[in-house]
KOLLUM-965886 format. One line per 8 residues: for each residue x, y, z of N, C-alpha, C. Coordinates in Angstrom, 3 decimals. Example, Ala and Ser with C-alpha at 12.3 -4.5 7.8 and 13.67 -1.06 7.14 Angstrom:
<nodes>
13.190,-5.690,7.800,12.300,-4.500,7.800,13.200,-3.300,7.800  12.850,-2.250,7.080,13.670,-1.060,7.140,12.900,0.030,7.870 .
</nodes>
This chain:
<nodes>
0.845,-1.192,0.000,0.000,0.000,0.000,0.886,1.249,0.000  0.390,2.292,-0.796,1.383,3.505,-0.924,0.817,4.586,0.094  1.541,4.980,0.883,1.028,5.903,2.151,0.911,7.506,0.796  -0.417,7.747,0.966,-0.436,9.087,0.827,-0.407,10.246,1.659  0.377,10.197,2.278,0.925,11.383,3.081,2.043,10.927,4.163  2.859,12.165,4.422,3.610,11.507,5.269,3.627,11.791,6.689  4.341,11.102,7.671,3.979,11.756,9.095,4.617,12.786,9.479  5.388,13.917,8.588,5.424,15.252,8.840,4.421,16.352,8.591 .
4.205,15.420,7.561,2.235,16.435,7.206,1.824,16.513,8.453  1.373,14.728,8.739,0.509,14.798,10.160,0.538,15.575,11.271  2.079,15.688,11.488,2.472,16.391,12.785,2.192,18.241,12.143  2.271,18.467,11.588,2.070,19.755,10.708,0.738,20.190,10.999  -0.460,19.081,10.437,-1.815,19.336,10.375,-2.538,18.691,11.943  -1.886,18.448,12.782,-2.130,18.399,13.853,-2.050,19.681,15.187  -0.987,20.066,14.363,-0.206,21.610,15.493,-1.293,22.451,14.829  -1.522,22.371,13.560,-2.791,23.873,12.984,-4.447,23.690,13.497 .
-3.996,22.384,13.997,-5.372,22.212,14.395,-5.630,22.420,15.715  -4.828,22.478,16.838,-4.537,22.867,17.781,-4.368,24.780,18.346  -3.324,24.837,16.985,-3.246,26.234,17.828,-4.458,27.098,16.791  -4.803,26.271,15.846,-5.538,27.595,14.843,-4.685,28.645,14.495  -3.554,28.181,13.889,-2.640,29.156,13.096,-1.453,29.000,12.835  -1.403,29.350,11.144,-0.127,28.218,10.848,1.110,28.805,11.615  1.284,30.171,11.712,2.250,30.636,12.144,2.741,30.227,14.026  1.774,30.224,15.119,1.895,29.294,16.013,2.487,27.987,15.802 .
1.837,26.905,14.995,1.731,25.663,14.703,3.538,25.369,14.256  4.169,26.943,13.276,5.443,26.527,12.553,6.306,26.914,14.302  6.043,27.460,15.000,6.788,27.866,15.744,6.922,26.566,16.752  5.955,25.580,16.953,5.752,24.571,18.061,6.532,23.600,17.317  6.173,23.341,16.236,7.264,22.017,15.273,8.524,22.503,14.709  8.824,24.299,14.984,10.447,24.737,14.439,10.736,24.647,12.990  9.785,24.849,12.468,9.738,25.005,10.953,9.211,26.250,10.541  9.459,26.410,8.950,8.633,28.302,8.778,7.017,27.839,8.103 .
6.345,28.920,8.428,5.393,28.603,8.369,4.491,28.789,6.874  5.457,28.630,5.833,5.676,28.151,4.469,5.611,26.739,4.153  6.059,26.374,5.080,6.507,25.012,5.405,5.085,23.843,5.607  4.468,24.859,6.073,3.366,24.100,7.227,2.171,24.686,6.011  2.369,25.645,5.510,1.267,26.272,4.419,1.519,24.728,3.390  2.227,24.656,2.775,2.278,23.473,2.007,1.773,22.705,2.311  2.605,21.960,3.441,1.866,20.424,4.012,0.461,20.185,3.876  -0.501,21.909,4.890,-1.781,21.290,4.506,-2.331,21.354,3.296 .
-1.683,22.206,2.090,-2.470,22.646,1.198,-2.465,20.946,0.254  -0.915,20.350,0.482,-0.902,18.866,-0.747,-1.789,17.786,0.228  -2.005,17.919,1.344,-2.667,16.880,2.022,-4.348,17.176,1.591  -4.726,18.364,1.554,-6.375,18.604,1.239,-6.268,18.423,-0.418  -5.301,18.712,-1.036,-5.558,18.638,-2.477,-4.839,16.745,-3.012  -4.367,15.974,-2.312,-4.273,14.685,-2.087,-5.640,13.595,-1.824  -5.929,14.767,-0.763,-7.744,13.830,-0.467,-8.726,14.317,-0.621  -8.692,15.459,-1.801,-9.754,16.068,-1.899,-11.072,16.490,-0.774 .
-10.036,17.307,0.359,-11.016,17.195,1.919,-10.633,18.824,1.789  -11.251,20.113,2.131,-11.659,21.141,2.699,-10.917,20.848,4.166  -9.862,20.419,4.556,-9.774,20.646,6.224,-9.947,21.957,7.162  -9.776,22.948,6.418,-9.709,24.044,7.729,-10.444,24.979,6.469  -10.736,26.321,7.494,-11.617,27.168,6.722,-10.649,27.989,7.203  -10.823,29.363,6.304,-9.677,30.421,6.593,-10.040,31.921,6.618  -9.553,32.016,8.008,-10.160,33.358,8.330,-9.269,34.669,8.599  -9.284,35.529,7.905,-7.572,36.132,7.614,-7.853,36.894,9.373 .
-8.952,37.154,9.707,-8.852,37.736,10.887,-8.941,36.920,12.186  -9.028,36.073,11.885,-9.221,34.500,12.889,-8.742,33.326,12.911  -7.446,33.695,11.783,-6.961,32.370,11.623,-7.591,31.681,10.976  -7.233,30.140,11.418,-7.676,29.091,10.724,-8.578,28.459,11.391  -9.598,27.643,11.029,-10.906,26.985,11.525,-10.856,25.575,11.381  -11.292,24.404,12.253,-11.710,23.193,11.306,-12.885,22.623,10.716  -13.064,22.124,9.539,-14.105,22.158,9.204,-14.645,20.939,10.170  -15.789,20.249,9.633,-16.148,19.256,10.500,-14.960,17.374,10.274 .
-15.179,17.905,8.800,-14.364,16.470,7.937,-12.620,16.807,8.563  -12.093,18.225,8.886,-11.117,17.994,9.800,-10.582,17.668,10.828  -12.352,18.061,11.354,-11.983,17.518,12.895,-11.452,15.792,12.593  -12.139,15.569,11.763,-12.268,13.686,12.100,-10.811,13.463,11.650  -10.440,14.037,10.755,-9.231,14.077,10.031,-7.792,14.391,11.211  -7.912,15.125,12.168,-6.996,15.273,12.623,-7.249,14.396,14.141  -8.108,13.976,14.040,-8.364,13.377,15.579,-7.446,11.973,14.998  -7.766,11.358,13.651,-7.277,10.454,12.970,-5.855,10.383,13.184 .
-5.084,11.387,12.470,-3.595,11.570,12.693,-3.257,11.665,14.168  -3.893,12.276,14.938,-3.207,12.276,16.147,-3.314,10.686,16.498  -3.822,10.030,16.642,-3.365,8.999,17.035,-2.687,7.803,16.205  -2.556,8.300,14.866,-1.469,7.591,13.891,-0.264,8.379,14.457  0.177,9.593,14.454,1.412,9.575,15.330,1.711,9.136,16.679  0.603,8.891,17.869,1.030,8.322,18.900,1.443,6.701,18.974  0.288,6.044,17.685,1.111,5.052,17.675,2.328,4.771,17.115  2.585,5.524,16.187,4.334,6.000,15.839,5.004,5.987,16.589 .
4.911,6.809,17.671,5.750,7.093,19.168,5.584,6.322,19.655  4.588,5.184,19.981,4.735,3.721,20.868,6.064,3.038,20.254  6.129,3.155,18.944,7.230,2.158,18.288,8.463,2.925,18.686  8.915,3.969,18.390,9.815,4.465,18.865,10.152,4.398,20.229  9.503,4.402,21.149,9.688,4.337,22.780,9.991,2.490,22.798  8.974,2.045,22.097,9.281,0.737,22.515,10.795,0.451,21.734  10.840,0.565,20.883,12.788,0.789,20.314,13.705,1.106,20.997  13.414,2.306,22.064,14.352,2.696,22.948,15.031,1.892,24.221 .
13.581,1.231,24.378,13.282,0.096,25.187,13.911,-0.893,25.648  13.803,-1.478,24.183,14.390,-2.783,23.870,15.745,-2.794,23.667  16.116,-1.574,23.240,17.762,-1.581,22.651,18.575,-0.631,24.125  17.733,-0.204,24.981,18.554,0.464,26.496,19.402,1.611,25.786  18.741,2.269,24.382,19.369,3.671,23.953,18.094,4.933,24.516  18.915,6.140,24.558,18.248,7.346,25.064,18.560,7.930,23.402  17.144,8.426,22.967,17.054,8.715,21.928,16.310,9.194,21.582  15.298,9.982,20.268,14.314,10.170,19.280,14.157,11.846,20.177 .
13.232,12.253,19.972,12.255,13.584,20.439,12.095,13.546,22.036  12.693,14.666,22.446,11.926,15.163,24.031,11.351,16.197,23.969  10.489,16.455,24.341,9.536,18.210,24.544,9.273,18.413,25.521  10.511,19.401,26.390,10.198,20.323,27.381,9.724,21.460,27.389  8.510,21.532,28.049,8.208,22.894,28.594,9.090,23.532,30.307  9.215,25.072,29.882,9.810,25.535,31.018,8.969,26.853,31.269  8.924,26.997,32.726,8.454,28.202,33.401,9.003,29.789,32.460  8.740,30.739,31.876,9.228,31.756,31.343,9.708,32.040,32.573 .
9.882,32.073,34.273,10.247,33.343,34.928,11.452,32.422,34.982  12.145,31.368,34.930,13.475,30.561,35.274,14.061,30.021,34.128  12.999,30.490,32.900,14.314,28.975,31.810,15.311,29.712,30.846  15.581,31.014,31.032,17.010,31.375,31.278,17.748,31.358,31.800  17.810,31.526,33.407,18.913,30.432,34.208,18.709,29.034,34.518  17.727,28.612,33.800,18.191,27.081,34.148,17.924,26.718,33.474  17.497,26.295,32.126,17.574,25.624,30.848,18.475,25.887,30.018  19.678,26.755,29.703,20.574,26.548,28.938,21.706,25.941,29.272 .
22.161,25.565,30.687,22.986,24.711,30.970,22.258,23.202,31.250  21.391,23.196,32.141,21.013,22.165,31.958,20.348,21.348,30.446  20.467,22.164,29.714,20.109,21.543,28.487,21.267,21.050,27.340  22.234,21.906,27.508,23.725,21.591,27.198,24.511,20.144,27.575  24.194,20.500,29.152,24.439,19.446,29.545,23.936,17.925,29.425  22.406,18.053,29.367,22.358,16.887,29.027,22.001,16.353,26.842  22.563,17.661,26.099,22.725,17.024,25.337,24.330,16.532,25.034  25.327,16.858,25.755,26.296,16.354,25.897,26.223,14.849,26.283 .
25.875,14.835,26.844,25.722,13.408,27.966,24.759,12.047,27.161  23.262,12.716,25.836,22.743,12.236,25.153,22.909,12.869,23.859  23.440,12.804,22.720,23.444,13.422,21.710,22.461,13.004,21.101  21.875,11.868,20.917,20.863,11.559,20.394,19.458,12.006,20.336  19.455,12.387,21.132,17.715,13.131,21.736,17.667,14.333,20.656  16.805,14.302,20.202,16.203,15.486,19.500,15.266,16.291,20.684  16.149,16.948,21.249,15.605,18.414,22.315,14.540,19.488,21.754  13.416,19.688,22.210,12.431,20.640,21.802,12.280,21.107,23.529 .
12.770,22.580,23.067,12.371,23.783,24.370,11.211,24.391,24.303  9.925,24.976,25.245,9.079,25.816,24.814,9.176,26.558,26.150  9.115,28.166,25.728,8.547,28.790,26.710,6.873,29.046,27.380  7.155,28.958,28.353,5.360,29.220,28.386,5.050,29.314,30.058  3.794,30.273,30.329,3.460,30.401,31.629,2.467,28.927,32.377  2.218,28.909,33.675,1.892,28.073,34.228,1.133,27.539,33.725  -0.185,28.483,33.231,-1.472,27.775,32.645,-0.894,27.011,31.343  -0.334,27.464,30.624,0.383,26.932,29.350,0.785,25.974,28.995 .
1.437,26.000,30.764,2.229,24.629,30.522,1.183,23.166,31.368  0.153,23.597,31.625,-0.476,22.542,32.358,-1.610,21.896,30.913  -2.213,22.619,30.080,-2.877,22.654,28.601,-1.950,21.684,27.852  -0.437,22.361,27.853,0.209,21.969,26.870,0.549,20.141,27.037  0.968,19.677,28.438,0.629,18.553,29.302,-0.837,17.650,28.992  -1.837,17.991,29.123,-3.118,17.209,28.866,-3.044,16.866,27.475  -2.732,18.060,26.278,-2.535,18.097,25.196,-1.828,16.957,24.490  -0.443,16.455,25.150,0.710,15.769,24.795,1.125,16.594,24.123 .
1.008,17.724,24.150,2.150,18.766,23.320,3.690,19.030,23.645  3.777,18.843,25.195,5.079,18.307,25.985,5.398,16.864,26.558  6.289,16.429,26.372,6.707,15.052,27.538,6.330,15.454,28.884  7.183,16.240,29.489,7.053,16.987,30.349,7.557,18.244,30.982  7.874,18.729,31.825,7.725,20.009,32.059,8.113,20.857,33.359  9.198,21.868,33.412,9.770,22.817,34.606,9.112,23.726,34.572  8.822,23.685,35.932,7.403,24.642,36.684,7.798,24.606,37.849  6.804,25.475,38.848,6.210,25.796,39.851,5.727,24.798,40.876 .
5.426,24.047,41.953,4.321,23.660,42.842,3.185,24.118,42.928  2.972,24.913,42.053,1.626,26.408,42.101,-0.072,25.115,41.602  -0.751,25.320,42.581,-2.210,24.534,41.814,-2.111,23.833,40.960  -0.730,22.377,41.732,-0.712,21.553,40.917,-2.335,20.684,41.195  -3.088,20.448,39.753,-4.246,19.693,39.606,-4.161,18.388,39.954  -5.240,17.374,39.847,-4.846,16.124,40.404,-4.705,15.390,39.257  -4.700,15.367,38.196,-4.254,14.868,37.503,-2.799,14.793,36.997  -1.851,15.766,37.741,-0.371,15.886,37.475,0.517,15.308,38.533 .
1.858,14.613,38.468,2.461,14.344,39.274,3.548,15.584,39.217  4.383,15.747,40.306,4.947,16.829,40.790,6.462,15.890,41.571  7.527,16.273,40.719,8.637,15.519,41.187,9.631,17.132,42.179  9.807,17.505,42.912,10.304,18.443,43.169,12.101,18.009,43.207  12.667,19.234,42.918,13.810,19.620,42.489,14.931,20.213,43.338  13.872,21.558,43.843,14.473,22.645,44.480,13.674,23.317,45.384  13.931,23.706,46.619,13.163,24.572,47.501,13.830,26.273,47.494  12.606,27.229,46.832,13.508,28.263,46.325,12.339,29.537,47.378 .
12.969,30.129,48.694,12.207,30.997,49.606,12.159,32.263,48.530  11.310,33.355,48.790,11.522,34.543,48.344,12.252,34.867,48.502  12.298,36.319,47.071,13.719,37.355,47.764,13.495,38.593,47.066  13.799,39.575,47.867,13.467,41.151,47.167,14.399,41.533,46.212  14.149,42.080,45.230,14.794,43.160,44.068,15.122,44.385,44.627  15.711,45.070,44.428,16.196,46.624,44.782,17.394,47.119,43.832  16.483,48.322,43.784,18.014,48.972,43.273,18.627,49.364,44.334  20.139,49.666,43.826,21.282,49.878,44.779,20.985,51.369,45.765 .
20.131,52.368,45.172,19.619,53.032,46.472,18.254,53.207,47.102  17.839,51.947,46.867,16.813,52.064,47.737,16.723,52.117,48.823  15.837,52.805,49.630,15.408,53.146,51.395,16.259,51.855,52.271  15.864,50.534,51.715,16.209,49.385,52.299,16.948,48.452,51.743  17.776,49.433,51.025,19.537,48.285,50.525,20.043,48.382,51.217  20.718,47.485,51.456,21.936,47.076,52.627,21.256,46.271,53.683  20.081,45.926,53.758,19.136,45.316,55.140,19.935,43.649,54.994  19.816,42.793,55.671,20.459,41.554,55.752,19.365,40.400,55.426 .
17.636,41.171,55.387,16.243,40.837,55.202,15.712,42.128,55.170  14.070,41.863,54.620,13.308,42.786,54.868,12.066,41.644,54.999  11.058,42.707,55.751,9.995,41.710,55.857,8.710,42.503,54.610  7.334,42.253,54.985,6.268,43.102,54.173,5.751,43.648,54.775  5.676,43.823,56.015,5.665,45.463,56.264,6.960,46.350,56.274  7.888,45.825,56.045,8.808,46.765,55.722,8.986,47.556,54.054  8.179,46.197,53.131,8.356,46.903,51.950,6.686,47.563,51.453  5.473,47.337,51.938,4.126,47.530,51.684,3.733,49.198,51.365 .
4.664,49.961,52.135,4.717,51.217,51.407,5.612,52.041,50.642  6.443,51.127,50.161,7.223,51.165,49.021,6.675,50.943,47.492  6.539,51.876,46.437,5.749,50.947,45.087,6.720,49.597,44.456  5.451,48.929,44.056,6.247,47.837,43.658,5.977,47.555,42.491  6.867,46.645,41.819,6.726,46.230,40.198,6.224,44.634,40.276  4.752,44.143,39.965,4.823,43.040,39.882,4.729,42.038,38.692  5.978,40.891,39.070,5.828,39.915,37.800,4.471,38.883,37.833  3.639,39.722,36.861,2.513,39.466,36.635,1.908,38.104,36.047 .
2.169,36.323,36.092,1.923,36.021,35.421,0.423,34.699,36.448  0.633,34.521,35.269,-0.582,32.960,36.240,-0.374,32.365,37.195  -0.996,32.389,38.192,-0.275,31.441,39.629,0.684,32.323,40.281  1.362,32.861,39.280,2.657,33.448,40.126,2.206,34.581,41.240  1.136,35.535,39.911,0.937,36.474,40.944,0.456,36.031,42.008  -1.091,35.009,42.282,-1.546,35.020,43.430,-0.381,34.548,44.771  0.489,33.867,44.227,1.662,33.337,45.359,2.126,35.097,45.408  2.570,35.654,44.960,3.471,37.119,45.293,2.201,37.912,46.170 .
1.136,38.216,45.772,-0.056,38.942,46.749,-0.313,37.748,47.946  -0.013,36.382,47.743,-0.092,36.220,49.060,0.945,36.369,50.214  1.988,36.648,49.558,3.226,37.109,50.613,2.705,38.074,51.440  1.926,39.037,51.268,1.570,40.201,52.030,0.158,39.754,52.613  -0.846,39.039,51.967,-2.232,39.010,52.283,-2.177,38.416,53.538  -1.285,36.873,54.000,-0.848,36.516,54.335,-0.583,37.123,56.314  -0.300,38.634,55.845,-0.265,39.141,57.309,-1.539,40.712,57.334  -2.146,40.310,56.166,-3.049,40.918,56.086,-2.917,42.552,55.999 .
-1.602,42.694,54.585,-1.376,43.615,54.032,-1.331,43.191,52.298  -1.341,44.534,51.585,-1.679,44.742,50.535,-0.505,45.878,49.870  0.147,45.229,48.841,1.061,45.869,48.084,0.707,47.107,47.497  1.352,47.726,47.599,1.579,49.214,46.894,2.112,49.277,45.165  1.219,48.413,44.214,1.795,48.284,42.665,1.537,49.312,42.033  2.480,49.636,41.570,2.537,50.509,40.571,2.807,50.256,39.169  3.321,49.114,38.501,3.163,48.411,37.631,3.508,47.136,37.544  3.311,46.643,36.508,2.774,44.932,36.186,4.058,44.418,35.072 .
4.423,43.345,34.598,4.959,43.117,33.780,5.079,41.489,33.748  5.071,40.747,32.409,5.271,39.590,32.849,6.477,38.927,32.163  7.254,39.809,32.208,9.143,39.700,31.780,10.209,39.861,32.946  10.720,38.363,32.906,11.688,38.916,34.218,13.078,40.275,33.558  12.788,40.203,32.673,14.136,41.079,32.231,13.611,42.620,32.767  12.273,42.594,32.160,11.758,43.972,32.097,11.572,44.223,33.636  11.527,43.840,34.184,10.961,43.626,36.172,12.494,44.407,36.734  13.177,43.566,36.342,14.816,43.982,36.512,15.238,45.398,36.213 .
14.637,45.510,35.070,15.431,47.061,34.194,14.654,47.627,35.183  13.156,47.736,35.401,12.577,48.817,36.115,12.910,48.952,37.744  13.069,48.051,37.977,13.540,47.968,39.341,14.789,48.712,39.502  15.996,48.248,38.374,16.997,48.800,38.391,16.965,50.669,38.706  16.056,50.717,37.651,15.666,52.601,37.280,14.592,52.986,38.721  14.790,52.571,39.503,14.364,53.215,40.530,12.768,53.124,40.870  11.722,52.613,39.776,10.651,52.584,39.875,9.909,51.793,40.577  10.999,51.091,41.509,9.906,50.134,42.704,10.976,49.396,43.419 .
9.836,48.198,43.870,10.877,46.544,44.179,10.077,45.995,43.871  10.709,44.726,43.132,10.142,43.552,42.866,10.366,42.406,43.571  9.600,41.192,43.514,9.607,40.110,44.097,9.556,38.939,43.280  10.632,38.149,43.551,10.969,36.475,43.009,11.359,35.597,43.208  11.710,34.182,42.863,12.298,33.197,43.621,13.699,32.589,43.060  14.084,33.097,41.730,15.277,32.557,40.931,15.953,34.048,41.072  16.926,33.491,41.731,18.230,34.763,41.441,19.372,34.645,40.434  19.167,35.444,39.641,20.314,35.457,38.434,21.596,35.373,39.124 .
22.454,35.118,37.999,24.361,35.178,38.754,24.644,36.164,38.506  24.099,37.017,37.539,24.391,38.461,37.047,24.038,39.721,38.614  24.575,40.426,39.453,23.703,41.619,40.096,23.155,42.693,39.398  23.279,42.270,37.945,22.901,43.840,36.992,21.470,43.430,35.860  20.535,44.552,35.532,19.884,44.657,34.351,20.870,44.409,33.060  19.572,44.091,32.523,20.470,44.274,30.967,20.908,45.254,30.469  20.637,46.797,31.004,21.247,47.583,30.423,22.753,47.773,31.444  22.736,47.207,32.507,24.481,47.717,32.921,23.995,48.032,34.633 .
22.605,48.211,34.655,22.467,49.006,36.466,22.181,47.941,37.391  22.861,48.467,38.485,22.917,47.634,39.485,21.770,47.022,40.124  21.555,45.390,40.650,20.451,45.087,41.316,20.965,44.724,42.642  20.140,44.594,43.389,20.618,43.897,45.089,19.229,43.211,45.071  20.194,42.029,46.008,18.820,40.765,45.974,18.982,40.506,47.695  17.860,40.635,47.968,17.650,40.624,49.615,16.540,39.582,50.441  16.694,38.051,50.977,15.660,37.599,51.510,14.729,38.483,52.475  13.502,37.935,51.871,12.490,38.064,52.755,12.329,37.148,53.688 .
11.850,38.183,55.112,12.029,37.279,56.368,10.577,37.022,56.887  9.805,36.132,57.186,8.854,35.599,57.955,8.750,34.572,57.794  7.041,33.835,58.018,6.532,32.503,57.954,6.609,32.425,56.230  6.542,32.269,55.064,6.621,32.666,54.136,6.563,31.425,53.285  5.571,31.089,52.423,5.930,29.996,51.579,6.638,29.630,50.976  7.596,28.796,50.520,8.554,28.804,49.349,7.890,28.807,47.860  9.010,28.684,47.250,8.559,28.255,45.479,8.901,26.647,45.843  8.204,26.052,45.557,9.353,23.996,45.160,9.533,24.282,43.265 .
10.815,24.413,43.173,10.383,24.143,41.166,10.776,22.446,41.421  9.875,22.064,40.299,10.298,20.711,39.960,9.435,20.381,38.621  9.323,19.465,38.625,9.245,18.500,36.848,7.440,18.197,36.846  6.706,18.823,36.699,5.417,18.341,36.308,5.368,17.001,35.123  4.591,16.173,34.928,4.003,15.413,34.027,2.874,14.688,34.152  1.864,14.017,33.351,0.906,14.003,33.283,0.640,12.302,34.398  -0.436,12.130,35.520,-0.155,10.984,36.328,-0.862,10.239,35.562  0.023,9.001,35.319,-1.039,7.771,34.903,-0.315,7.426,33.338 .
0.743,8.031,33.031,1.304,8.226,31.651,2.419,7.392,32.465  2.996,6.126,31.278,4.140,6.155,31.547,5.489,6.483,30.552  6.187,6.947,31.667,7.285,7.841,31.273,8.429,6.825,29.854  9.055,7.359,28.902,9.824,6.520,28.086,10.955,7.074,28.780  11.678,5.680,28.135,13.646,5.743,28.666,14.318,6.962,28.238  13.799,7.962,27.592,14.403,9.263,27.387,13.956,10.290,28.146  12.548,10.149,28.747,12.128,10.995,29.594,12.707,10.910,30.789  12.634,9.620,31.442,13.472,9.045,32.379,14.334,9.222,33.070 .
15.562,9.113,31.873,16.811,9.788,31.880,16.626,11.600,32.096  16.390,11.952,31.574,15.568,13.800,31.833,15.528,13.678,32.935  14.683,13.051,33.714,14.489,13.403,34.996,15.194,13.215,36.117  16.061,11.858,36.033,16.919,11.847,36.602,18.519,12.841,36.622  18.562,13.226,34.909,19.590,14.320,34.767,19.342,15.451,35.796  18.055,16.112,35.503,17.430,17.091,36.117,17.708,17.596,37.773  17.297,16.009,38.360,17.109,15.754,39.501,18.678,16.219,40.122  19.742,15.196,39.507,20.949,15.763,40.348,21.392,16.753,39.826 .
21.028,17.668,38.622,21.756,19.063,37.919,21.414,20.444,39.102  20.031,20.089,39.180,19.455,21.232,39.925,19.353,21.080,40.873  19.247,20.181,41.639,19.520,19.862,42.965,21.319,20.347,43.198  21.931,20.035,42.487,23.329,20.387,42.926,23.645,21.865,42.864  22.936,22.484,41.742,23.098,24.063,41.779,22.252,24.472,42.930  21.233,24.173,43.370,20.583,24.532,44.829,21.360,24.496,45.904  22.194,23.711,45.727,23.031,23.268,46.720,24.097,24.327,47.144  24.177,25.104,45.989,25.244,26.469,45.955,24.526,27.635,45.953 .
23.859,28.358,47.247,22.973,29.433,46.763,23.640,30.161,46.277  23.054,31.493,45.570,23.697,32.180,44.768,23.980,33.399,45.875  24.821,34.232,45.706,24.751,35.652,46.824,23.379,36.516,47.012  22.931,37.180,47.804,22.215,37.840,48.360,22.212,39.294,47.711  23.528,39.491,47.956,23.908,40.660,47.579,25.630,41.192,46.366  25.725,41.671,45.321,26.761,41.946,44.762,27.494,43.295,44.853  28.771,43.267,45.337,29.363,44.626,44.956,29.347,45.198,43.522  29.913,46.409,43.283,29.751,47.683,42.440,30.567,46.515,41.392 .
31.717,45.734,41.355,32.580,45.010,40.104,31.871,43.615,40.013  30.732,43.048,40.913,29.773,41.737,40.244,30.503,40.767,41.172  31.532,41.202,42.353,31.778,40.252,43.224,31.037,39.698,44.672  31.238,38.710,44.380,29.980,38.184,45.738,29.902,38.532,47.040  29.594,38.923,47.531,29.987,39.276,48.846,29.313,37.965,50.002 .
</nodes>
């Protein structure tokens, strides 16, 4: 039998059907979205099927004959991926496709070494990174759009297992002259009438407003952002303090100005980051390996907190 189509189409006309847009869809499979315009156009003109309807202001649509059409492929590629996992299996190689999702507020300091590292260690793995916020990454999980996934402890659902990693307490942002640089801590009533910059994202915020609610105070925001870079620059420029749980190795913004990083002192929840994935799935010998890499990479950098505070030349004090 001659396969009319191949399983890059599939994976192609599966992502457009998902995100509703080819340009999303080229960005999740790392292809241009020329790429992905083709695929579906020889697959509908192959089976003479209408799959998606096209809406220049809405993207793309499925028709009904797509839905069936892509519900189809998705599970012609999962059984694809059974064979491949079971290959990995049998032969005790770490290999084929991994898809991690990572937290946007941490997977600049901790996904480019740890990802280095373990493609050193596996060359074989075809590595897929995605950025994305909490909700994102819990969708993207039910979805099978990720293996699995660096996050938060934040409203983990019951359907997710939660491998923890790291226990990461708060810690304040400041620029170098703020009212309360140089403190050894600060608490929230020490910073509540100070304005603050908050990193605004899903989950995150309600954990940051509960730092204060907590003793039954209420932050003084003055703006929002959901970029740790941008949180930094403004903080840097004098326009507040911010609050987070990953401390860069850098004490500076990206433009050059100084930050100071200061624990917060009370009863205070931590962050746990660790490895979300979906419960009841079982894990393949490449995921496996991931997690166990994971487990002693970041656990060992936890193990080295980073400084509190940096002098004026980026030395630790």
């Amino acid at each position: 039998m001659v396969l009319r189509f191949t399983f890059r189409q599939l994976e192609y006309l599966v992502a457009v059907g998902e995100y509703g847009s080819v340009t999303e869809a080229a960005e999740r499979v790392n292809v241009s979205a020329p790429s992905v315009s083709a695929a579906i156009s020889q697959l509908e003109r192959e089976f003479g099927i209408t799959l998606f309807v096209r809406r220049h202001a809405q993207g793309l649509s499925l028709t009904q004959a797509g839905s069936r059409f892509v519900e189809q492929a998705r599970q012609i590629l999962a059984d694809a991926a059974k064979l491949n996992v079971l290959s990995n299996e049998l032969t005790g190689q770490v290999r084929g496709p991994l898809h991690v999702a990572c937290l946007v507020t941490f997977i600049q300091t901790i996904m480019p070494s740890v990802r280095r590292s373990f493609a050193d260690a596996y060359p074989d793995v075809d590595f897929f990174q995605y950025e994305r916020d909490h909700a994102a990454i819990l969708e993207g999980l039910r979805m099978a759009r990720f293996d699995i996934a660096l996050s938060y402890d934040l409203d983990v659902p019951p359907d997710m297992d939660f491998h923890e990693l790291a226990v990461l307490p708060p810690y304040v942002v400041l620029h170098a002259d703020h009212p309360l640089a140089g403190r050894d801590d600060v608490t929230a009533h020490d910073l509540v009438r100070h304005p603050m910059i908050l990193l605004d994202l899903p989950h995150s915020t309600d954990y940051f407003l509960s730092l204060f609610q907590e003793v039954g105070l209420t932050p003084h925001i003055v703006e929002r952002t959901r970029d740790m870079s941008v949180m930094r620059a403004m903080v840097a420029h004098r326009f507040g303090y911010s609050i987070a749980n990953i401390r860069p190795v850098s004490g500076y913004a990206l433009d050059g100005s100084r930050l100071l990083f200061t624990p917060m002192r009370g009863n205070l929840r931590p962050m746990r980051m660790g490895i979300l994935s979906v419960r009841g799935v079982s894990p393949s010998l490449t995921v496996r390996r991931f997690v166990e890499f994971c487990t002693e990479k970041i656990r060992g950098m936890s193990d080295t907190p980073l400084p509190n505070v940096l002098d004026g030349e980026g030395t630790r004090k």
